[in-house]
C-alpha positions as CSV (number, residue, x, y, z in Angstrom):
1,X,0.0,0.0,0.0
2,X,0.9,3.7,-0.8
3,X,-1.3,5.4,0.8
4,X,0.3,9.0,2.0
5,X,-1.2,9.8,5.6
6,X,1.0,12.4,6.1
7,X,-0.9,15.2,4.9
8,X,-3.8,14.4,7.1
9,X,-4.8,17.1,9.5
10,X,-4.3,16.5,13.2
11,X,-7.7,15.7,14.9
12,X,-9.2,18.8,17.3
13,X,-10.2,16.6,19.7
14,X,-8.6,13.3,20.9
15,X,-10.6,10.4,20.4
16,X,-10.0,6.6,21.5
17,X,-11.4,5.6,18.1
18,X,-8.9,4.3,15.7
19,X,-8.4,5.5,12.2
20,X,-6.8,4.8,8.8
21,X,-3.3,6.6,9.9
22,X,-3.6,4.4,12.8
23,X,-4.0,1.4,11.2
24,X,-0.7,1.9,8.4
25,X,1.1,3.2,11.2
26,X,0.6,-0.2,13.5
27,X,1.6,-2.1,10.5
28,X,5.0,-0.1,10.4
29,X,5.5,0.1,14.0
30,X,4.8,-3.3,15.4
31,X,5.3,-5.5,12.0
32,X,8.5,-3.4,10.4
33,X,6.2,-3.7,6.9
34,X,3.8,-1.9,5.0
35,X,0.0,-3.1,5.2
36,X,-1.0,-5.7,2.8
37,X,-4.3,-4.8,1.4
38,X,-6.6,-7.8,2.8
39,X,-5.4,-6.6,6.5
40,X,-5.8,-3.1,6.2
41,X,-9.3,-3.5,4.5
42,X,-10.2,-6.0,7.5
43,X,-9.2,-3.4,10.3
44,X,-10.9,-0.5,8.4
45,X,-13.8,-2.5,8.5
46,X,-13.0,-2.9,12.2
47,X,-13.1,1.0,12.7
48,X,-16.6,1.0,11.1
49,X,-17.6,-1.0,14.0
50,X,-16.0,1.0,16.8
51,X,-12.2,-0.1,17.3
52,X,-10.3,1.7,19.1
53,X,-6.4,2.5,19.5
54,X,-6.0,0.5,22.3
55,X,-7.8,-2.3,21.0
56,X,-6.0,-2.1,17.8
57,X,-2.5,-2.1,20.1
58,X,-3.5,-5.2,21.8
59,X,-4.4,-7.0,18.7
60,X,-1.0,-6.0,16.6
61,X,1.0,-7.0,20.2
62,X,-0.7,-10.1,20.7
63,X,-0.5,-11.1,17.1
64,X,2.6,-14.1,16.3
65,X,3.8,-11.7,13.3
66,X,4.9,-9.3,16.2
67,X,6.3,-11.5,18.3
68,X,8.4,-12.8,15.0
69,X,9.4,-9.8,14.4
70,X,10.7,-8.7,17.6
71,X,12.6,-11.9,18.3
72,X,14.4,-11.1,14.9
73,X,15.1,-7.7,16.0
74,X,16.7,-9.1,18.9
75,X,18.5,-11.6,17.4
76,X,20.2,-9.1,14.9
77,X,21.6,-7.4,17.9
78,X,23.0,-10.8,19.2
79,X,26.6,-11.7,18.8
80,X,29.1,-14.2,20.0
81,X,32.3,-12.5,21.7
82,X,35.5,-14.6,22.1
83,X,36.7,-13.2,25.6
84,X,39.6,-15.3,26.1
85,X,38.9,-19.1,24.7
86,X,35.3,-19.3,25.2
87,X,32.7,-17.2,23.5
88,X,29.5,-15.4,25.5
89,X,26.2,-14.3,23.5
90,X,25.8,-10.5,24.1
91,X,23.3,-7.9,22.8
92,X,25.8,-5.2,21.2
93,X,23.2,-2.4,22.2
94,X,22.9,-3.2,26.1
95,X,25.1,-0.7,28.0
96,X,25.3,-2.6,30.7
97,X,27.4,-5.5,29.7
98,X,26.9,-6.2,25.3
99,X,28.5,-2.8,24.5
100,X,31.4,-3.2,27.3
101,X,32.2,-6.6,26.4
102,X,31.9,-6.4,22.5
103,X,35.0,-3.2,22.5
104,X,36.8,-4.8,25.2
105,X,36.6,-8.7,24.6
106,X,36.8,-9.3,28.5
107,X,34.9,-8.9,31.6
108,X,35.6,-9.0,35.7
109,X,39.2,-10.3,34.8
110,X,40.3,-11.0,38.6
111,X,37.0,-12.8,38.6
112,X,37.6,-15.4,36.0
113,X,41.4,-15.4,37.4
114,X,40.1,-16.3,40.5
115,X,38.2,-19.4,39.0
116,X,41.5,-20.3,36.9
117,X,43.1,-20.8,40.3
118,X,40.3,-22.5,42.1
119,X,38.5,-24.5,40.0
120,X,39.8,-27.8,38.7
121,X,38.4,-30.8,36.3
122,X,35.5,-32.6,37.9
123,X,34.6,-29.6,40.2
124,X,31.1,-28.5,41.1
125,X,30.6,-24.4,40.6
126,X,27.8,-22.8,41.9
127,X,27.3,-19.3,39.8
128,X,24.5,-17.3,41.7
129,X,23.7,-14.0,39.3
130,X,24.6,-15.6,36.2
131,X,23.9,-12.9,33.9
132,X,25.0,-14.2,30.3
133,X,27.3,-16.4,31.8
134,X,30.8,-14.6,31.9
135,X,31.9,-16.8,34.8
136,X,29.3,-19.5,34.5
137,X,31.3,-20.5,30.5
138,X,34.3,-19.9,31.9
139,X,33.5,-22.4,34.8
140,X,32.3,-25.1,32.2
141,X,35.8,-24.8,30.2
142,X,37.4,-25.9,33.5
143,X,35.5,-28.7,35.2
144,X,35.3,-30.1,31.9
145,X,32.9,-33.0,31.4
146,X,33.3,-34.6,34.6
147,X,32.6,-31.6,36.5
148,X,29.0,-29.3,36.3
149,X,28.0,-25.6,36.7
150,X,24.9,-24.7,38.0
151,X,23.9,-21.3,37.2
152,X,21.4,-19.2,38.8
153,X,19.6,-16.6,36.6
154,X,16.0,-14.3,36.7
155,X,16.5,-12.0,34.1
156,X,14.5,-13.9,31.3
157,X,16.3,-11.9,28.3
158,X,20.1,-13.0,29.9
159,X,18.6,-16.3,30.6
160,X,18.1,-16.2,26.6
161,X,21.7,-14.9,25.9
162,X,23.1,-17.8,28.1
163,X,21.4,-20.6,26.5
164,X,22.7,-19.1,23.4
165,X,26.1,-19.2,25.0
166,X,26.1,-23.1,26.2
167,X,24.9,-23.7,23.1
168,X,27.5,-22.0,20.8
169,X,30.6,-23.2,23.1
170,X,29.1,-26.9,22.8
171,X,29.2,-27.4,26.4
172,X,27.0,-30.2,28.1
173,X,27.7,-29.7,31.3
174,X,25.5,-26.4,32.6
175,X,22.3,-26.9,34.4
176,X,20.3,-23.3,34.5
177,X,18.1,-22.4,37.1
178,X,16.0,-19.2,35.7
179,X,14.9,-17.8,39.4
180,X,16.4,-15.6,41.8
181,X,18.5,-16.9,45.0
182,X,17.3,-15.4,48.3
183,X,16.7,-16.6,51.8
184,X,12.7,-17.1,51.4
185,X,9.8,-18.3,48.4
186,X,8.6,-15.0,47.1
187,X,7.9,-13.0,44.2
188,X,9.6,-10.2,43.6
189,X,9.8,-7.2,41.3
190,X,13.1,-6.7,38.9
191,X,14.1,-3.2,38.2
192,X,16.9,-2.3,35.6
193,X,17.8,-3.4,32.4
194,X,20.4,-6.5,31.8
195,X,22.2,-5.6,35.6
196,X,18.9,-6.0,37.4
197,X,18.0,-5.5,41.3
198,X,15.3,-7.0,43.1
199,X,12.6,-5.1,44.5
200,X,9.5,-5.1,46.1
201,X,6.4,-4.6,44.3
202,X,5.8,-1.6,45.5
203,X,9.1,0.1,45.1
204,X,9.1,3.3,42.3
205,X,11.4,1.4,40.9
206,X,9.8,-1.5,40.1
207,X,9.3,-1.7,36.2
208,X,6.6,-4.2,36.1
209,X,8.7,-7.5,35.5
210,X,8.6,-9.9,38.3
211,X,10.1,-12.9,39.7
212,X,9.9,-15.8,41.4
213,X,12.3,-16.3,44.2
214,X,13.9,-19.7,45.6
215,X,16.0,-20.7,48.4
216,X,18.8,-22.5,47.2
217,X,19.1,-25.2,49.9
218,X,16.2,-26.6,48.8
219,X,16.4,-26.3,44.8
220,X,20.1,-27.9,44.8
221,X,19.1,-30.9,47.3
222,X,22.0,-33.2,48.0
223,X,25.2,-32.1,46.3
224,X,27.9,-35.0,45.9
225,X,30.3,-31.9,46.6
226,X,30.4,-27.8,45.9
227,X,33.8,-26.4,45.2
228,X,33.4,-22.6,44.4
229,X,30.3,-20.1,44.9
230,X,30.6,-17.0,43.4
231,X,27.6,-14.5,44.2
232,X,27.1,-11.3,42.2
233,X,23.4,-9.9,43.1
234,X,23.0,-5.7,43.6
235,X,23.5,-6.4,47.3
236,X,21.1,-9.7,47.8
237,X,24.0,-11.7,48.4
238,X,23.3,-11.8,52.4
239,X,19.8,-13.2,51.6
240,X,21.7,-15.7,49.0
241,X,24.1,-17.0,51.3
242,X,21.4,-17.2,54.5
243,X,19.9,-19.5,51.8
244,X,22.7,-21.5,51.1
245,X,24.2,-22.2,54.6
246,X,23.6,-26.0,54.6
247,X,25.6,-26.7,51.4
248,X,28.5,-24.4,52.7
249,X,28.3,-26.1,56.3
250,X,28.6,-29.6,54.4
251,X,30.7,-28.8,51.2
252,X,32.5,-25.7,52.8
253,X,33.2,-24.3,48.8
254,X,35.4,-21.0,48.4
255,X,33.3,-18.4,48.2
256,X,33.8,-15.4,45.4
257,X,31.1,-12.4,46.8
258,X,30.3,-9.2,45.9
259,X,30.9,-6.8,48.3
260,X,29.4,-3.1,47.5
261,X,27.6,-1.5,50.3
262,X,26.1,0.9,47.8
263,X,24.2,-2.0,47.1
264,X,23.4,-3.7,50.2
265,X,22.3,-0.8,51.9
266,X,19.4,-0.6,49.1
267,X,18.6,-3.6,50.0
268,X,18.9,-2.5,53.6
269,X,21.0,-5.5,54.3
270,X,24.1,-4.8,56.6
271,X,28.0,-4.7,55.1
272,X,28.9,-5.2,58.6
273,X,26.7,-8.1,59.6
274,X,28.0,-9.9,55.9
275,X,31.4,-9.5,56.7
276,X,30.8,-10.9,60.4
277,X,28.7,-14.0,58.4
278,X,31.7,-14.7,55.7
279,X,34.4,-14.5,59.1
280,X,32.6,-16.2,61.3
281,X,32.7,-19.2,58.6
282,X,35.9,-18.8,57.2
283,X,39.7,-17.8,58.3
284,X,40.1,-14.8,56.0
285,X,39.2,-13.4,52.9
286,X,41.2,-11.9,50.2
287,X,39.4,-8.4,49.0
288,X,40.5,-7.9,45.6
289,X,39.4,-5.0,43.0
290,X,39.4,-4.0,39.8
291,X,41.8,-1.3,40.7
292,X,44.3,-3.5,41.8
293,X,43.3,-4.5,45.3
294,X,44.4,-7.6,46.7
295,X,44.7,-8.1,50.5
296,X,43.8,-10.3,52.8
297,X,41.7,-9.7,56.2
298,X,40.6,-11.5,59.3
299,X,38.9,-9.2,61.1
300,X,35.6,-7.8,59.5
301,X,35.9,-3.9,61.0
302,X,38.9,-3.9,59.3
303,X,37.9,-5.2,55.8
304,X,35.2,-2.6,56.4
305,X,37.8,0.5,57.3
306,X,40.2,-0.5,54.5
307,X,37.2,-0.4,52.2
308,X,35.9,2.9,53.1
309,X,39.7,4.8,52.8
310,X,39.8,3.1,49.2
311,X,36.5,4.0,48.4
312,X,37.6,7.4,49.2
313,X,41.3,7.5,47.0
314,X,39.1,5.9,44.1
315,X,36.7,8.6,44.0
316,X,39.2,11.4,44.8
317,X,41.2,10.3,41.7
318,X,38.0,10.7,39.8
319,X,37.7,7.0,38.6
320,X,34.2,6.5,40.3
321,X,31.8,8.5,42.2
322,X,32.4,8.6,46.0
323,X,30.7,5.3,47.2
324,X,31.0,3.3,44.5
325,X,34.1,1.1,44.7
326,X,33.5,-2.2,45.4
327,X,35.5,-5.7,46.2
328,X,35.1,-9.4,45.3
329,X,35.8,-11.3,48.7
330,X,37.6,-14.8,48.3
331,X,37.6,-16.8,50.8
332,X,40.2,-18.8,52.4
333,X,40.5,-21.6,55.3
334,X,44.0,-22.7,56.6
């Protein structure tokens, strides 16, 4: 169809009926195509009869064409990234982690440097805040197919990206869970894009997504043994770990957490009260950055007091804003 609707004059008063303009313009907005002339003469038969906009929104969303069409959008956007002898599945136009990882062609380096050290064929690696599975790939590579990496996931869209990943590296030996690890069943509200937060229904912030929570005690069951847990979750790794206490009283794995108490005190979880938990478990952590930190403490106030004066030289030299900084703890018995 060539119909030109852009002369038409804009309508005096707003109405909730549909019209002609509407119709092309749903074809070309939802579908990506022009109308065909059986479907436009069907929906302008439709107006005759009283559609409206919202109706004719609903129909065009709801329709298989749509949902076609956005999967292909998305998929246009996906790409496989070789970040160091495994590949991850990114979308090049998420600024949270595609763009990043698609210039640089590497991500949380003393991360996966940890995992090189610790994790060893036939292992078991728990990866809580999988994302699109930077460390959960990476873990795969080096249990090999003795071993298995259980990855814990609620973003549906990175859950998408990292069964894209397990399948392009050819690895049989991921098992996905797609909820989110906390210390109760709930359901919760996600709020951000790829780097999602959860939140309570109610926050502002809570951008209509929502998911189901698990503790993870009870969705692993009996583990023949856990070797490394690494926990990256916006500050819900107290909640995690509260969850997860019998597997690390029977298995005692190293533990790789994030600890930013930007982050936690959103969640109004306590940095203090973590570091206490992590100690009173294990002989030391080392607190490592991506700024070059690497030191090991036993004593959580001063874990706490070394973080705040590095958070404070970080943000004085301009790198990040005052507050921001924040270490991976490893753990370490012995």
């Amino acid at each position: 169809m060539n119909k030109d609707f852009s002369q038409e004059s804009p309508r005096s008063i707003i109405s909730d009926r549909a019209t002609e303009a509407d119709i092309y313009h749903a074809y070309r907005l939802f579908l990506g195509r022009e109308p065909d002339r059986n479907g436009f003469a069907h929906y302008r038969n439709r107006i005759a009869s009283g559609l409206t906009i919202a109706t004719l929104v609903q129909i065009f969303m709801g329709s298989d064409e749509y949902r076609e069409h956005k999967l292909k959008g998305h998929l246009e956007h996906q790409t496989a990234i070789d970040i160091g002898g495994y590949s991850v599945v990114v979308d090049r136009n998420d600024p949270d982690f595609g763009t990043v990882i698609t210039q640089s062609h590497t991500y949380e380096e003393p991360i996966r440097q940890v995992l090189r050290e610790g994790l060893h064929p036939g292992d078991i690696c728990l990866d809580v805040g999988a994302n699109v599975g930077v460390v959960t790939l990476l873990a795969a590579s080096l249990v090999g197919h003795r071993g298995h990496v259980i990855a814990v996931e609620p973003n549906p869209s990175n859950v998408q990206l990292l069964y894209r990943g397990i399948l392009h590296n050819r690895f049989t030996n991921v098992e996905v869970i797609p909820l989110a690890a906390s210390d109760r069943r709930a359901i919760f509200g996600m709020s951000g894009l790829s780097n999602t937060e959860l939140v309570d229904v109610n926050s502002t912030i809570y951008n209509g997504r929502l998911v189901q929570s698990m503790v993870l005690d009870e969705a692993l069951g009996t583990l023949p043994r856990l070797d490394l847990v690494k926990l990256d979750i916006e500050g819900q790794e107290p909640a995690a770990l509260r969850g997860l206490q019998r597997q690390i009283s029977t298995h005692q794995p190293t533990l790789v957490v994030e600890f930013n108490p930007r982050c936690l005190n959103k969640q109004q979880e306590s940095e203090s009260e973590l570091l206490s938990w992590i100690l009173d478990r294990y002989t030391r952590v080392r607190a490592i950055s991506h700024f070059g930190d690497d030191q090991r403490f036993s004593d959580p106030d001063e874990l706490l007091a070394f973080w705040r004066k590095r958070a404070t030289e970080v943000a004085a030299s301009g790198a990040l804003p005052d507050g921001m900084l924040h270490f991976d703890l490893v753990t370490e018995r012995g």
